[in-house]
Phi, psi and omega in degrees: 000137172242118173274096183322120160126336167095344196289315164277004184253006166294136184223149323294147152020098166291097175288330187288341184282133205307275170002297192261317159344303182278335161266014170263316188291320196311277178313328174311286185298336207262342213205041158253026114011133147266022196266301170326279187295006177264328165304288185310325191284286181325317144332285166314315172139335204315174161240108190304336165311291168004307207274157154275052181316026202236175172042213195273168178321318185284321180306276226301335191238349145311322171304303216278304182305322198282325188280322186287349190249015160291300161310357199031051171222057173286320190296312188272345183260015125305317200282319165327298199310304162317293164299335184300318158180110182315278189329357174243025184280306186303323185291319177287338171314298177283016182278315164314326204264154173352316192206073165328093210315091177230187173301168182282152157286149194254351186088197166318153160283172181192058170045014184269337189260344184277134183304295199312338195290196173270349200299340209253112163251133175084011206287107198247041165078163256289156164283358185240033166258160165279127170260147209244137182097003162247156192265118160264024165287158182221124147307134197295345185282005184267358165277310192281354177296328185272322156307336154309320191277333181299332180305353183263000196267133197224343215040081186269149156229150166212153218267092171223198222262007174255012201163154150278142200209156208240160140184203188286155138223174139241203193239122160207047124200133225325328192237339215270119169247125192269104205240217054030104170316292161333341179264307193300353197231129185266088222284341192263349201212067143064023167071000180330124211257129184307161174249153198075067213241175192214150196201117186255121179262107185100358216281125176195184151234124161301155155331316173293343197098359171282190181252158187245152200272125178282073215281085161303112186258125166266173200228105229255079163012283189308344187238020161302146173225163161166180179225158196248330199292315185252031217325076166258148161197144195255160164173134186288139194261150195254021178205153144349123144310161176265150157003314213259342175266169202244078179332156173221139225262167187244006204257136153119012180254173176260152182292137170310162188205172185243136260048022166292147171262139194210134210247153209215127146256165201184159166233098176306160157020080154040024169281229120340164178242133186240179181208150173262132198208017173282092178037058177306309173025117148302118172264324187219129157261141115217235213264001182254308222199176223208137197213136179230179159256349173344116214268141130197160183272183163279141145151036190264339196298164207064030212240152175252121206258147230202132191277184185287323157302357189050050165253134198259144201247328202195155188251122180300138171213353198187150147257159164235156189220153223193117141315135155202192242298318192241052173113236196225102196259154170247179131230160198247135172230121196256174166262139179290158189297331200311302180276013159291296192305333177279352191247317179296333165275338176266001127267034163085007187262114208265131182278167154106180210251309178235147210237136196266000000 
């Protein structure tokens, strides 16, 4: 197999090159198993002695990947992957190919990803303790609603001129997709609005490990709308949705606060749609934006970030990170629904299940 670009066929393995990052992060989550990574090392043909079959997933598939192309069998230990789970074959493909599907770029920095920067508000010392004293019971009826609401939940790629590139949206009017300016807008080359967009409706795994039948929506370019300032942006689908999706409504919530739990549906590394369900926490509200501990990857941006009620609070877009005492904390921060909806309304773009 020949990999354009060179990223797999390089000895050793470059882990910094963006391509083998996102399929090095990709298989990690999805194959962390070690029963998994062992099936697959085996599978390929690979000699398993080699491998390191120790620490976290990613040291463990950092091996594999690094031993297979020792071996000269990357080719065969992908093919491993695929059968082991087929739903992560469309993905690996476009990891492989010519023009790699990757996150979008945000441009220059503007200090929110810097610790030392302005992005870390309320940071009162460490982020990594546990808090004692909040009830983290749910009603059991709180699984089937958030499934209800994933149905609202998509995969966009879009198309520009350095590249294709993936994150989240959701359907919140009969044709309407709500995503991330940045995924619609190309932020390194002049905010410039994609030309191609695609919207994957189902892209999932069943309980079996299997794939859910996969709906591709293409996306009418021409009707991106947004605002950089909030980074929200909209865009119209040029075909039906399919049956199975849920418009999902943006109305109705109370402001988030902090220790609120706030639930993320999402598409990681352009995979599967996962959900972060994990050490949640709202950390900082204010009158723009929302700051959590909520787990998301790159391809999270656009993802509609959702109270314990499944009332959507925030559009997921970005982390921010902060020094302290012992290294570096992070946070994941969506913008509140309030100014996307003040922004959709003061250019005339109507939400909801029926559009008059």
């Amino acid at each position: 197999m020949d990999f354009v670009g060179g990223v797999l066929d390089e000895y050793p393995l470059d882990f910094s090159r963006p391509p083998l990052r996102a399929l090095h992060a990709l298989v990690a989550r999805v194959l962390f198993q070690p029963a998994d990574v062992i099936a697959v090392v085996l599978d390929s043909g690979m000699n398993p002695a080699t491998v390191t079959f120790t620490g976290s997933a990613l040291q463990q598939w950092q091996s594999v990947l690094s031993e297979a192309r020792a071996q000269d069998l990357v080719a065969e230990l992908l093919d491993a992957v695929r059968r082991r789970q087929p739903p992560l074959g469309r993905r690996i493909d476009e990891l492989v190919g010519p023009r790699p599907v990757l996150e979008p770029g945000t441009g220059a920095p503007d200090g929110l990803s810097d610790p030392r920067g302005p992005g870390w508000v309320g940071f009162a010392g460490n982020e990594r303790l546990v808090v004692d004293g909040v009830d983290t019971l749910l009603g059991i009826a709180f699984l089937g609603v958030g499934l209800e609401r994933a149905r609202s939940v998509c995969r966009v790629t879009a198309t520009f001129a350095g590249g294709p590139a993936h994150g989240t949206a959701s359907l919140i009017g009969p044709d309407l997709l709500l995503t991330n300016h940045h995924v619609l807008h190309d932020w390194e080359r002049g905010d410039r609005p994609a030309g191609p967009v695609e919207a994957w409706f189902d892209y999932e795994v069943d309980a079996a490990g299997a794939s859910r039948q996969l709906t591709v929506v293409p996306c009418d370019p021409a009707t991106i709308a947004g605002d950089r300032e909030h980074d929200w942006a909209v865009v119209r689908l040029a075909a039906p949705a399919p049956a199975t999706a849920e418009v999902l409504d943006l109305t109705g919530a109370e402001p988030p606060r902090p220790g609120d739990y706030v639930f993320i549906i999402q598409h990681p590394d352009g995979g599967p749609k996962m959900i972060g369900l994990s050490h949640n926490l709202v950390r900082h509200v204010d009158d723009d934006v929302v700051q959590y501990w909520t787990d998301t990857k790159a391809g999270s941006s656009g993802s509609p970030v959702f109270d314990r009620h499944w009332r959507v609070v925030g559009l997921h877009h970005r982390w921010v990170s902060a020094a302290e005492e012992h290294g570096i904390s992070y946070r994941n921060q969506g913008r509140r629904i309030e100014r996307v909806l003040a922004g959709l309304s003061a250019r005339g773009i109507k939400v909801g299940r029926v559009q008059p």
